[in-house]
Phi, psi and omega in degrees: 000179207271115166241016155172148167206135193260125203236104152275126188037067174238091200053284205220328174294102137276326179219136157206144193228112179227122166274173189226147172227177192317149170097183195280140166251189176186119211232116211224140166173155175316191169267148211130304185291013184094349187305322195285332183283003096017293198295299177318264198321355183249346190265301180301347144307340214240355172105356191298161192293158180291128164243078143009326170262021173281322191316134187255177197267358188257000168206159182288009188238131160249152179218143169218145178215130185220132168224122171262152181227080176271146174293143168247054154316332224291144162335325214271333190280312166309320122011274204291339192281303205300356202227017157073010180279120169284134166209181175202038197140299178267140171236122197256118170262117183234145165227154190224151177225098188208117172072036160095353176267158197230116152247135192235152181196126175250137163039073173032025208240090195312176197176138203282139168289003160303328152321313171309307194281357178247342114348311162280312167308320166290271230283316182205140183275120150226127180231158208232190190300322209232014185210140183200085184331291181313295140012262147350302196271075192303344151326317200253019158289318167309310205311274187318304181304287193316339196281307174280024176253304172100020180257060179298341199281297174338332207260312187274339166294333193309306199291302192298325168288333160318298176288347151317276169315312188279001196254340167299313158344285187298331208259279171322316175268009152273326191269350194278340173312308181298341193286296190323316191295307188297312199279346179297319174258006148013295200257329166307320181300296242264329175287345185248336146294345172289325174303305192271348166272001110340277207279331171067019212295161163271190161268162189010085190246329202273300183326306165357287211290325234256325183298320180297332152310338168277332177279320182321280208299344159243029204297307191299323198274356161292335187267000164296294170357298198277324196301296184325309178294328173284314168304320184318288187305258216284323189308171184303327188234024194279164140138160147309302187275339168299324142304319208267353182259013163270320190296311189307298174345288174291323195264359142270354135313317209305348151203074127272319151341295188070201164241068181289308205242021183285333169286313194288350177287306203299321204277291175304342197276315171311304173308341190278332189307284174337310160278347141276358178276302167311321179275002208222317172286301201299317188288336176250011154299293185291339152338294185288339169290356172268008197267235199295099201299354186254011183302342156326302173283320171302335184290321198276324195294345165298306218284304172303321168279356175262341128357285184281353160300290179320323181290332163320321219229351170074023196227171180255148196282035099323320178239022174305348180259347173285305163336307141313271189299331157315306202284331192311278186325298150358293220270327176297343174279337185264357168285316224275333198291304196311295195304285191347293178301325175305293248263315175305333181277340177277332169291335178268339188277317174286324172300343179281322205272353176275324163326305221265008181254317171293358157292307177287341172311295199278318186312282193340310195289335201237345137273003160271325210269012133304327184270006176258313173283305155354307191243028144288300196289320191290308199304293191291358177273046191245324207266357182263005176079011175241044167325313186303299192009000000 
């Protein structure tokens, strides 16, 4: 309800501050006395257009201030949340008028006059001899109807098959646009998993390759290398045989010794081990350098073909097998999208059908409860003398 409005330099008003309290007011005076500017000064809080020649003489500012206390059932709060208005009970409408400019401000919140005005259209009615706004106005008839039927579940089933129906929609014509997009590229996909179900790259499979070609290209002087040490190790004068005749050595002392030299037997003995352990690595390093003399050729022609892929595919052939399992998945959503889409198209078709029946629910519900106001509104014009109406 209206519970005050404070009125500044508005014409013929310098100061008037008028509350109001529950129940009927009645605001009577001659003609002349001001009631309609009032009227004026409460339609500019309420957003009506700025009329400038309301500014009264004694200062270059006109102010209407209107504060409303709506219950809080009323509509009007949702308005506000959605338009970022902070309130807290009171909804304060203040408009100012100075130098040909218009300011609207709800709960001290600068504000579109559209806003204002729609905001003010929810809070208060004002109707006239030749005029009944509210009435009037078939917007605000479904409004007015649903309010006497009292059928909100009707209202909230409606709308959620409603957000229901548009989100299926939506859900559906994305995937079948992506279905279209996908299936376009078909035969390239299905040609470049066959390439990559062919060609099997690893991961950092190119690094591999490229160290095992560095040992190939220097496959002699390793096996000079490996020969030399193994002469070293294993020869007539290696050693080995050179550890093993200071250990005979020492261990025909040992008792005479004691164990003056029991570490150092021990110590050789170990070296000897140690050193055939070494010798057992070096023959089967050279094993392997014996194995396939063109593995070399086998090295490069891979190394090209993962190459020529990766270039193919814009990624570095280290990571040609993420690529390969991307494409995998790719090509498996597009056998799988054909079920996907019935069931998204069986799903949008049961959410309309679900829509177009709680609709048919709430019309039903809103033509019994017209014909219930309908012969409300007739029972009372009889006693106003507007039988005709």
């Amino acid at each position: 309800m209206l519970t005050l409005l404070a009125v500044r330099n508005v014409v013929l008003i310098k100061t008037l501050d008028l509350e109001f309290q529950s129940g009927l007011t009645v605001l009577t005076g001659e003609t002349g006395a001001g009631k309609s500017i009032l009227l004026d000064a409460l339609g500019l809080a309420l957003g009506s257009r700025a009329n400038f020649g309301l500014i009264g003489a004694e200062a270059p500012t006109a102010e209407v201030t209107a504060i409303f206390t709506p219950d809080q059932q009323h509509p009007i709060w949702s308005i506000l949340d959605d338009n970022g208005i902070d309130s807290d009970g009171e909804i304060i409408m203040r408009r100012r008028l100075r130098d040909g400019k218009s300011t609207a401000l709800i709960n001290d919140t600068p504000v579109s006059l559209g806003i204002m005005r729609q905001v003010g259209d929810l809070l208060i009615e004002i109707q006239g001899q030749f005029e009944g706004r509210g009435l009037l106005d078939q917007a605000t008839h479904r409004q007015l109807l649903d309010q006497f039927a009292h059928h909100d579940h009707l209202l909230a089933d409606c709308a959620k098959h409603w957000d229901s129906w548009i989100s299926a929609q939506k859900t559906f014509h994305a995937a079948a646009a992506s279905r279209k997009e996908t299936e376009e590229n078909a035969e390239w996909l299905k040609q470049s998993v066959a390439e990559l179900d062919q060609l099997t790259p690893e991961a950092n499979e190119e690094t591999r390759l490229m160290e095992e070609r560095d040992m190939l290209s220097n496959i002699t002087r390793i096996a000079e290398a490996l020969n030399t040490a193994d002469g070293l190790i294993d020869g007539e004068n290696g050693a080995i045989n050179q550890i093993a005749q200071a250990s005979r050595a020492i261990t025909r002392i040992t008792d005479v010794s004691g164990t003056l030299t029991a570490d150092l037997e021990q110590a050789l003995q170990r070296a000897e081990a140690e050193l055939s352990e070494v010798e057992h690595a070096l023959s089967a390093t050279q094993a392997n350098l014996e194995g396939d003399p063109n593995r070399i050729v086998l090295v490069d022609d891979r190394l090209h073909a993962l190459r020529q892929l990766a270039r193919k595919h814009g990624v570095e052939a280290d990571h040609l097998h993420q690529t390969h399992d991307h494409l995998h998945q790719q090509l498996a959503e597009l056998e799988d999208t054909a079920g996907d889409i019935t069931k998204l198209a069986s799903a949008m078709a049961e959410a309309e059908a679900d829509y177009h029946q709680s609709r048919a629910a709430l019309s039903q519900s809103r033509q019994d409860a017209a014909s219930k106001l309908d012969a409300l509104i007739m029972a009372e014009l009889p006693p106003l003398k507007l039988e005709q109406a």
